[in-house]
C-alpha positions in Angstrom: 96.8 -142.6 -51.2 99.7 -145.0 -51.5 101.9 -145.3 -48.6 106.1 -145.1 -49.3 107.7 -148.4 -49.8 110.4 -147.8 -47.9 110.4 -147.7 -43.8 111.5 -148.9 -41.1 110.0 -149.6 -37.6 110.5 -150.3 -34.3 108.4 -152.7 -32.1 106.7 -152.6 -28.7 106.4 -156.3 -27.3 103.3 -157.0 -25.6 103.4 -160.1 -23.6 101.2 -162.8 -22.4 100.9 -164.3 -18.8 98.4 -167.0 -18.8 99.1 -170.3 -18.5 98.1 -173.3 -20.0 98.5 -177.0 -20.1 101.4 -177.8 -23.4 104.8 -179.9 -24.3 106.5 -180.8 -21.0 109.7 -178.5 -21.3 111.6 -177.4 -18.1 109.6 -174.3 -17.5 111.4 -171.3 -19.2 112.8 -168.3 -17.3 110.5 -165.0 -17.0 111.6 -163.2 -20.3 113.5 -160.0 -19.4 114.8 -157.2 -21.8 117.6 -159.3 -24.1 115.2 -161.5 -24.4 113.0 -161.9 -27.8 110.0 -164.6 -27.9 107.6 -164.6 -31.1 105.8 -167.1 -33.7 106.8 -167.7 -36.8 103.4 -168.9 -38.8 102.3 -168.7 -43.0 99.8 -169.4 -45.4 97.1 -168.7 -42.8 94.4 -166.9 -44.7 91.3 -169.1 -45.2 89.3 -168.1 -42.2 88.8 -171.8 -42.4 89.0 -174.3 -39.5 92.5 -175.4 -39.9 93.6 -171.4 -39.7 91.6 -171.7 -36.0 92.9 -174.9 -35.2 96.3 -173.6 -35.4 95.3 -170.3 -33.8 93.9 -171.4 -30.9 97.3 -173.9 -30.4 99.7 -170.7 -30.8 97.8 -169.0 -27.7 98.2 -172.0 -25.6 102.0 -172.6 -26.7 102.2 -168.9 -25.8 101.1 -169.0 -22.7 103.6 -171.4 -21.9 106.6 -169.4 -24.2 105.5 -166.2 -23.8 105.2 -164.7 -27.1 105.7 -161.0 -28.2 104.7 -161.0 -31.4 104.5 -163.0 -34.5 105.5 -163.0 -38.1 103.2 -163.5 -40.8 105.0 -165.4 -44.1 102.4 -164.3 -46.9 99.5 -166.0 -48.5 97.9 -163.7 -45.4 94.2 -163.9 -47.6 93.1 -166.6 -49.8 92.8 -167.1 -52.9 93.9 -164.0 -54.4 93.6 -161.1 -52.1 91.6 -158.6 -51.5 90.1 -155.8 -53.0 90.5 -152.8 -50.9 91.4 -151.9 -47.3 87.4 -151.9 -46.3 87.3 -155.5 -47.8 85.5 -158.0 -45.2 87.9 -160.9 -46.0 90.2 -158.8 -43.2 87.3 -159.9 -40.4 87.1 -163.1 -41.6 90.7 -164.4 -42.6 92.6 -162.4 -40.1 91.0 -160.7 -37.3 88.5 -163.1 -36.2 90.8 -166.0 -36.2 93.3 -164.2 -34.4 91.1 -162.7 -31.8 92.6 -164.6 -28.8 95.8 -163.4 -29.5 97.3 -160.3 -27.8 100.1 -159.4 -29.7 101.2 -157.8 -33.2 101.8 -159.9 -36.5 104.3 -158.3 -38.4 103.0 -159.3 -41.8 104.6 -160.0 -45.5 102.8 -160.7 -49.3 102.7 -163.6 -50.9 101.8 -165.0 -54.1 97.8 -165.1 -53.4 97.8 -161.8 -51.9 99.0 -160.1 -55.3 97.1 -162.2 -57.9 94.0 -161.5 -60.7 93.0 -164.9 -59.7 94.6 -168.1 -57.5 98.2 -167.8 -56.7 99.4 -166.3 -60.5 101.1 -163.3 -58.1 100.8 -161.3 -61.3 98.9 -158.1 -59.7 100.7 -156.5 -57.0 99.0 -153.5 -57.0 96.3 -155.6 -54.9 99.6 -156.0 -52.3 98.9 -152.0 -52.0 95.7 -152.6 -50.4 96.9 -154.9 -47.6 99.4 -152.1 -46.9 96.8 -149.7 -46.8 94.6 -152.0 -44.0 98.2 -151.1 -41.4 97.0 -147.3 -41.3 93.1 -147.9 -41.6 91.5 -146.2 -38.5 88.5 -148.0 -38.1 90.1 -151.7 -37.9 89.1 -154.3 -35.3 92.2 -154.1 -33.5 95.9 -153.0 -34.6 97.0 -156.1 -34.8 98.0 -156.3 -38.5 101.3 -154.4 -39.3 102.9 -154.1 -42.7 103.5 -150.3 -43.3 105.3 -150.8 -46.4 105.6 -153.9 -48.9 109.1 -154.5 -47.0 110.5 -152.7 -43.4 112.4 -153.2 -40.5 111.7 -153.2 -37.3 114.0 -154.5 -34.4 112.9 -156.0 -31.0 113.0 -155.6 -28.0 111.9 -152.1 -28.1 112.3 -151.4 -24.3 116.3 -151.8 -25.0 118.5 -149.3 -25.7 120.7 -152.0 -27.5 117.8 -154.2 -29.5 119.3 -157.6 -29.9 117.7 -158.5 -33.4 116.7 -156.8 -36.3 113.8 -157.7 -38.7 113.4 -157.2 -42.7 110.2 -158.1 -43.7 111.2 -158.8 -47.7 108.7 -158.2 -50.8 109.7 -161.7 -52.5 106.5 -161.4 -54.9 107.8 -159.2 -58.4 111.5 -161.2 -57.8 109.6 -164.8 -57.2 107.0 -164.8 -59.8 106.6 -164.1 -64.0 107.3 -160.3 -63.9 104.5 -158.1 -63.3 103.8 -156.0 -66.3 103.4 -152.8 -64.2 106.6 -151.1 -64.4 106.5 -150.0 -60.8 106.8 -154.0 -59.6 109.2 -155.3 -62.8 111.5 -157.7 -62.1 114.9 -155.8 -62.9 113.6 -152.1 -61.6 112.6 -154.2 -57.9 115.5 -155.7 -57.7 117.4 -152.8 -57.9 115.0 -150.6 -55.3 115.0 -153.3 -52.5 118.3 -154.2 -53.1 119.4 -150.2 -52.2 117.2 -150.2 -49.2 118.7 -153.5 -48.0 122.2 -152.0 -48.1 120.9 -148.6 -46.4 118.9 -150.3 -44.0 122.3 -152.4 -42.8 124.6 -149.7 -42.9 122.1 -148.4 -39.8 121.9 -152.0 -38.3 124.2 -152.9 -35.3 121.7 -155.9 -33.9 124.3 -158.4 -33.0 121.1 -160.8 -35.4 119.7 -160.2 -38.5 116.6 -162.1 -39.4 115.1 -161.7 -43.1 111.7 -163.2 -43.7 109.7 -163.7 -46.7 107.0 -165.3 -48.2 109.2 -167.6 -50.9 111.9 -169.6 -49.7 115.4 -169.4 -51.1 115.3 -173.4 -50.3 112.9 -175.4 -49.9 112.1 -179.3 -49.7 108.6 -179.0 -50.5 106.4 -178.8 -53.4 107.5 -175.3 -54.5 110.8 -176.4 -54.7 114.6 -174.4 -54.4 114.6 -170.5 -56.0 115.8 -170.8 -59.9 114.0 -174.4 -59.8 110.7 -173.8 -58.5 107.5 -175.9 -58.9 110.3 -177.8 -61.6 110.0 -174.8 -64.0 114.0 -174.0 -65.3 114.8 -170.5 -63.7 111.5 -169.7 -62.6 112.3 -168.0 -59.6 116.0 -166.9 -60.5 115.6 -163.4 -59.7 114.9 -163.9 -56.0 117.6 -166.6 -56.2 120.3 -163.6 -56.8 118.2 -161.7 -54.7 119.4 -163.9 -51.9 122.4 -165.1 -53.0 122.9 -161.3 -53.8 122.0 -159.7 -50.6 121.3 -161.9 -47.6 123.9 -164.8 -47.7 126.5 -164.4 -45.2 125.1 -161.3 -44.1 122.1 -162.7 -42.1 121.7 -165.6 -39.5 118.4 -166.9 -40.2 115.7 -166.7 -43.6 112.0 -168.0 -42.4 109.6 -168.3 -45.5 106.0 -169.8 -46.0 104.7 -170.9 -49.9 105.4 -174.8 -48.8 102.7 -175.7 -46.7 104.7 -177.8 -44.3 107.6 -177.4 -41.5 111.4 -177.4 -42.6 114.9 -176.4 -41.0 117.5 -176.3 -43.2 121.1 -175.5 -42.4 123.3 -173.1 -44.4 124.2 -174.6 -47.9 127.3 -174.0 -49.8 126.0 -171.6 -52.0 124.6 -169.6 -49.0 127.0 -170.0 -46.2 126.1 -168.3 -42.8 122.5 -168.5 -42.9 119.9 -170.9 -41.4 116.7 -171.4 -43.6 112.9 -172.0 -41.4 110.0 -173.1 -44.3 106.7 -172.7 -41.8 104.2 -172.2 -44.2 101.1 -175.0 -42.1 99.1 -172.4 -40.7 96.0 -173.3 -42.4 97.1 -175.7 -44.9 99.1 -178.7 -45.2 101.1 -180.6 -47.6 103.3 -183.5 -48.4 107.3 -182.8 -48.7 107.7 -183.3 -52.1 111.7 -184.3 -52.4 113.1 -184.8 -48.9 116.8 -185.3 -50.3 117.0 -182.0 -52.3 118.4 -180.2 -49.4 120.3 -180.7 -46.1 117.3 -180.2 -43.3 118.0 -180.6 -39.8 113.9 -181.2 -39.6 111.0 -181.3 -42.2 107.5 -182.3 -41.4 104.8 -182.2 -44.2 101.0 -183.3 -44.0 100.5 -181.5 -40.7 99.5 -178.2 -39.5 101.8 -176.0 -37.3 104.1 -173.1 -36.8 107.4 -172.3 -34.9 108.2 -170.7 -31.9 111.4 -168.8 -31.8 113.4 -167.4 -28.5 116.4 -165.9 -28.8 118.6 -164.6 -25.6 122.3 -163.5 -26.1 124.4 -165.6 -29.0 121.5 -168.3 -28.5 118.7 -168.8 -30.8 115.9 -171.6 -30.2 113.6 -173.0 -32.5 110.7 -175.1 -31.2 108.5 -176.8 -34.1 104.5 -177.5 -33.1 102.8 -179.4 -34.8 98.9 -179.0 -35.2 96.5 -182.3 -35.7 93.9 -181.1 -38.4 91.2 -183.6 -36.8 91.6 -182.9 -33.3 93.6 -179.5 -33.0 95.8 -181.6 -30.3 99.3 -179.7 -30.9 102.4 -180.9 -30.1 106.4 -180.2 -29.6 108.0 -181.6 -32.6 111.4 -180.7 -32.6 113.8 -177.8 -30.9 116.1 -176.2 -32.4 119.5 -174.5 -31.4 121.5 -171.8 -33.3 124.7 -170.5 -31.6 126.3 -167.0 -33.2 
């Protein structure tokens, strides 16, 4: 049975202790309650070595961080999916990488995981199946949570005044050639995730608001800007609204995968407000393809890696790793500050 599309959620951190050698940093305070530590990582699913490479840095750079849970930016099973919530591709592209790892990934579609075949995203009924895997009983661990297509959840849990607020967007039907199932068509899903955006913020008094997603709004990377990408005239324009529509102005920070590299972009004109985070290396990497087209503050491509974001009071910190495909060696690339 198909699970409702709309929900929202709150999250239990679960934190890590151990330590481990990493990036000399001043050693960070002991997290306490306003305080929200968790990974931002995409395009992770092909059970390959790069996904472990990557895996095994995150639980080191946690150990050092702390880390309560991550985010999962799409493309979450290569090449196109799977097939039902028993499928083994779970075991191998998610669970067995990640087995280290003692926290939740709060988890997103993407393009591969709704497709008939390689990244066409033109099957999103297969996105019901990855839904489906959240309430499977019999699962490894409960690690993987997406109990809808999109949700919120807000962190930390243990406060009775949660500093930040999550929407986990459905970007696929408003990124990609509208599905011909009228259930995921372009104007009808705009309309339905626009309404639960609205509801969901007229219940929202987070002092942050963090949308994620697996398409970028901007992007410096192969994919491209929304309305633009992969150099296709207004491919992509509906989530380009969607954005421009909904999320501009309204939230501090968009992270996205689909570009297999590292980006932070600050606010553009068109989409004042809000800071942009492309960390889509957590299997795969790729060259930037047009480092001018946007304003970045930091872009990386050709490298594995992922970010790891802390946030405490009006402060947000973003610290960029970077993952070496040949030796796994990961490193501190950049940090970050955002001040509200």
């Amino acid at each position: 049975m198909k699970k409702p599309i709309l929900m929202s959620l709150l999250l239990t951190p679960c934190l890590t202790s151990a330590m481990s050698s990493g990036p000399q940093e001043p050693e960070p305070q002991v997290p306490d309650e306003g305080q929200v530590n968790f990974i931002a990582v995409g395009d992770t699913g092909t059970g390959e070595e790069g996904q472990y490479l990557v895996a095994s840095a995150i639980q080191a750079v946690c150990a050092e961080y702390d880390c309560q849970f991550a985010i999962g930016l799409g493309d979450n099973i290569y090449e196109a999916g799977v097939d039902s919530a028993d499928d083994v591709q779970f075991e191998m592209k998610f669970e067995a990488p990640y087995a280290d790892l003692d926290f939740p990934f709060y988890m997103t579609l993407g393009n591969h995981d709704n497709g008939w075949f390689s990244g066409d995203g033109l099957d999103n009924d297969k996105g019901e199946y990855q839904v489906d895997y959240h309430y499977k009983e019999d699962r490894t661990s409960d690690k993987w949570q997406m109990p809808a297509r999109y949700y919120r959840f807000t962190a930390p849990l243990d406060s009775e005044a949660p500093l930040v607020s999550f929407f986990s967007l459905d970007s696929n039907p408003l990124a990609a050639v509208s599905d011909p199932d009228p259930v995921y068509r372009q104007s009808r899903y705009y309309r339905v995730q626009e309404d639960w955006i609205e509801a969901e913020l007229a219940n929202t008094t987070t002092p942050w608001k963090i949308a994620f997603s697996h398409h970028p709004y901007i992007s410096n990377g192969r994919h491209g800007n929304a309305g633009w990408y992969d150099g296709v005239p207004a491919f992509g324009y509906a989530f380009y609204d969607f954005v421009g529509d909904n999320l501009c102005d309204r939230f501090d920070l968009m992270i996205s995968g689909h570009d297999h590299d590292l980006q932070i972009l600050p606010p553009v004109k068109r989409c004042e407000g809000m800071t942009q985070i492309v960390s889509g290396a957590g299997a795969k990497q790729r060259p930037l393809d047009d480092v001018n087209r946007n304003p970045a503050v930091f872009q990386q491509g050709d490298t594995l890696g992922f970010m790891h974001l802390s946030i405490e009071g009006d402060e947000l910190t973003i610290r960029v790793f970077t993952v070496s495909k040949a030796t796994g060696e990961y490193a501190l690339a950049h940090t970050h500050q955002i001040n509200r």
